[in-house]
C-alpha positions as CSV (number, residue, x, y, z in Angstrom):
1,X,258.2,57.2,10.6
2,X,261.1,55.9,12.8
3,X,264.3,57.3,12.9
4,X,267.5,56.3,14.8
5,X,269.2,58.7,16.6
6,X,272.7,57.4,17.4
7,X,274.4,58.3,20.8
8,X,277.5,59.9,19.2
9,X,276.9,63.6,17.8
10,X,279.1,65.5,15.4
11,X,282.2,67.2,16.5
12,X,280.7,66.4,20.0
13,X,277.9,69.0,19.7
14,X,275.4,67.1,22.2
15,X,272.3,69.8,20.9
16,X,272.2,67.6,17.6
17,X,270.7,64.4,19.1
18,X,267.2,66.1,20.7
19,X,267.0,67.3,17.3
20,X,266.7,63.7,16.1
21,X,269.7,64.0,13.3
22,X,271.2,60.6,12.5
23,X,274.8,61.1,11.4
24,X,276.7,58.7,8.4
25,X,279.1,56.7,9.6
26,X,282.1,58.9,9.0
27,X,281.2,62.4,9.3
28,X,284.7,64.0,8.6
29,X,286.8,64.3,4.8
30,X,288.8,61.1,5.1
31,X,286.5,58.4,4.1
32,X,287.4,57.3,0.4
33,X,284.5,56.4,-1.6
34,X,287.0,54.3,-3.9
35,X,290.2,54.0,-4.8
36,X,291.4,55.8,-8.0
37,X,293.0,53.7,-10.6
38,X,296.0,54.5,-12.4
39,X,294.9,57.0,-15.4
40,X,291.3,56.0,-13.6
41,X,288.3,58.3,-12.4
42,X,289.0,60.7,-9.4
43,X,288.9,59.4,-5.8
44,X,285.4,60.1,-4.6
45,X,285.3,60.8,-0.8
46,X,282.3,62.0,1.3
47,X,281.9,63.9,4.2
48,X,279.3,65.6,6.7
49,X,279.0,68.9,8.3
50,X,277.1,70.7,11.1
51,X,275.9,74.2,10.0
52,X,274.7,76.8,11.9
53,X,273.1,80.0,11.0
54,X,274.7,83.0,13.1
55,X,271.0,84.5,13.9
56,X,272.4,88.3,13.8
57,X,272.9,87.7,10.1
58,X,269.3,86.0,9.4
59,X,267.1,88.3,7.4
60,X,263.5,87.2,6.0
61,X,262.0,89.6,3.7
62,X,258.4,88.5,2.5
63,X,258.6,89.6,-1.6
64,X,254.9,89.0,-2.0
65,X,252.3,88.4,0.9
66,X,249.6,85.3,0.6
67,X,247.0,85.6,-2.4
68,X,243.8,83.6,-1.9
69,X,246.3,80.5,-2.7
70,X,247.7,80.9,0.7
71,X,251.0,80.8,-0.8
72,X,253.3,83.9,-0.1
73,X,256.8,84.6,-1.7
74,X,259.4,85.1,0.7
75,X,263.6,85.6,0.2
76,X,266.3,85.0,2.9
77,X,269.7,86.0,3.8
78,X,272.2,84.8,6.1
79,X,275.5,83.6,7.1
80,X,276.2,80.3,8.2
81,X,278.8,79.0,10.2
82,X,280.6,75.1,8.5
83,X,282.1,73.0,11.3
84,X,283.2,69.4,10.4
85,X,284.1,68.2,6.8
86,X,283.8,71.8,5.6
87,X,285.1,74.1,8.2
88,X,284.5,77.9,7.7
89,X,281.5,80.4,6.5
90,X,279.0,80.8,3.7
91,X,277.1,83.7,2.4
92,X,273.8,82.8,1.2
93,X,270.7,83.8,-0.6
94,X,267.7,82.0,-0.8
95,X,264.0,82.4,-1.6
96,X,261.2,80.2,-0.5
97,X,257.5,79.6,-1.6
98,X,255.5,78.7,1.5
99,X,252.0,77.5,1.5
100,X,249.3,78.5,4.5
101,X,250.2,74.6,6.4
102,X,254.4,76.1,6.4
103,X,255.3,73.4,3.7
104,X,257.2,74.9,0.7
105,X,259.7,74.8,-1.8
106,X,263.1,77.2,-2.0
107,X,266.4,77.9,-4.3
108,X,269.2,79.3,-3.4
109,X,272.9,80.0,-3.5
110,X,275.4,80.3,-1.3
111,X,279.7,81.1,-1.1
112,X,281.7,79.3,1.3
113,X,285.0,80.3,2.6
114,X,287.3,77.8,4.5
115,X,288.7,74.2,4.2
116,X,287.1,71.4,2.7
117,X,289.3,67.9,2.6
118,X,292.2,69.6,4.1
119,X,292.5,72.5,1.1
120,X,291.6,76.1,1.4
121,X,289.9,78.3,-0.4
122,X,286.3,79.3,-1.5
123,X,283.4,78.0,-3.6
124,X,280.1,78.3,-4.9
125,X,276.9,75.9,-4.6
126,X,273.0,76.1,-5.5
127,X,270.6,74.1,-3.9
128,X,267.3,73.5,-4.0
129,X,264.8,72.2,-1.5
130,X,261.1,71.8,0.1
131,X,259.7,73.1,4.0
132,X,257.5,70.1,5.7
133,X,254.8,71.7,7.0
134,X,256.6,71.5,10.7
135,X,259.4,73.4,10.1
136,X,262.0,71.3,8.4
137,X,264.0,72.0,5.4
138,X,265.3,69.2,2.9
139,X,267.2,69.7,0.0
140,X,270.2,68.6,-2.6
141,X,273.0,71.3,-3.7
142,X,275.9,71.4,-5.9
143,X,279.0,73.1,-6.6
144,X,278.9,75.2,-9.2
145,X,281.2,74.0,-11.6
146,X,284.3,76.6,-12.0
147,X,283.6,78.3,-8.7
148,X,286.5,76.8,-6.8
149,X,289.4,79.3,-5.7
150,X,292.8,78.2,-4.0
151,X,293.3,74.8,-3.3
152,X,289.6,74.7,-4.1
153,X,290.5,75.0,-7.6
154,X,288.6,72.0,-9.3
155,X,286.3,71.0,-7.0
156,X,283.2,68.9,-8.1
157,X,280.9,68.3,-4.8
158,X,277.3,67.6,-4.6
159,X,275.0,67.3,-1.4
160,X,271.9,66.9,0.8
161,X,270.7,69.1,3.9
162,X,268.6,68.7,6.3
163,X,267.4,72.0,8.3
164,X,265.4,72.2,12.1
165,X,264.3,75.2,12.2
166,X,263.3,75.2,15.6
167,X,266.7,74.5,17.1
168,X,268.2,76.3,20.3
169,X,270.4,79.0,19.4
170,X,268.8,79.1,15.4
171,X,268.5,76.7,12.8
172,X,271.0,73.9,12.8
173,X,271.7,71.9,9.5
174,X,273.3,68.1,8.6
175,X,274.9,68.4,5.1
176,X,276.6,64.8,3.9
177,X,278.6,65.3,0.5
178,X,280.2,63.5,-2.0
179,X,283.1,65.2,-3.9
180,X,286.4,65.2,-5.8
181,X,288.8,67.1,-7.7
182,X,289.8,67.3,-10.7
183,X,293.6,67.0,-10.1
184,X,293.4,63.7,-8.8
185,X,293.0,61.4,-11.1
186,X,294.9,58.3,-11.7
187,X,298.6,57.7,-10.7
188,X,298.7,61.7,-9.8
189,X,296.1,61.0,-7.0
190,X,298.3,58.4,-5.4
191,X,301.6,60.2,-5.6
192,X,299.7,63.6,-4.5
193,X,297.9,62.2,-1.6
């Protein structure tokens, strides 16, 4: 499988690019996805973000250890550090079925605190995901609808990740979102924004 790397690297972090991360063309909030109409849908933009988990924080608890499957139950905790389109920290919880070769499957939730599209507050997403069997972590999330606070109050976003575990300094994630809110819609989009 080929994969471009591009030259740039987000928010000038130079360690993403050995790491083989290929970033969208506009990695911060202000890309629209579409213009809103008047009395029309709610303008769609997208976004990326670098996370980082801060390794004091990671914990890895194995809930049940291999059967003669090979596969072993295993939870994790830990808080991550948003720089980019989302700028703050999230609290998260996830747990993980791994096979003996490393691949696996996980769920999890997670709160974020900070500034997403130039509005504070806090929100909720879930996400779920599979391990490759060298390391890496893929995966969609969501927002969980209702879980926006502040001037995160009606937030609808959904995701993908992508996780190296093996990064310098911890694992290092790519997350490129779509999302909206619910008080822009129409001509109150244009005049608000």
């Amino acid at each position: 499988m080929s994969q471009r790397t591009e030259t740039r690297t987000a928010h000038g972090d130079a360690s993403l690019e050995p790491l083989g991360f290929t970033l969208p063309p506009h990695d911060t909030a202000s890309g629209l996805a579409g213009a809103a109409t008047p009395g029309g849908p709610a303008q769609r933009r997208k976004l990326s973000s670098v996370v980082r988990v801060l390794p004091e924080t990671y914990r890895r608890t194995e809930v049940s250890p291999a059967d003669a499957s090979g596969v072993r139950l295993v939870t994790y905790g830990m808080t991550e550090e948003f720089t980019g389109g989302i700028t703050g920290t999230g609290v998260a919880q996830h747990v993980g079925v791994l096979r003996a070769d490393g691949s696996g499957s996980l769920t999890g939730v997670e709160r974020i605190e900070g500034t997403l599209g130039g509005r504070t507050g806090a929100f909720v997403i879930s996400c779920a995901g599979y391990y490759d069997a060298d390391g890496v972590a893929h995966g969609r999330w969501t927002a969980v609808a209702g879980s926006g606070t502040g001037e995160l109050a009606g937030l609808h976003a959904e995701g993908d990740f992508r996780v190296a575990a093996g990064a310098p300094g911890g694992p290092i994630a790519i997350d490129t979102a779509t999302y909206w809110f619910e008080d822009e819609t129409g001509s109150d989009a244009n005049e608000s924004r």
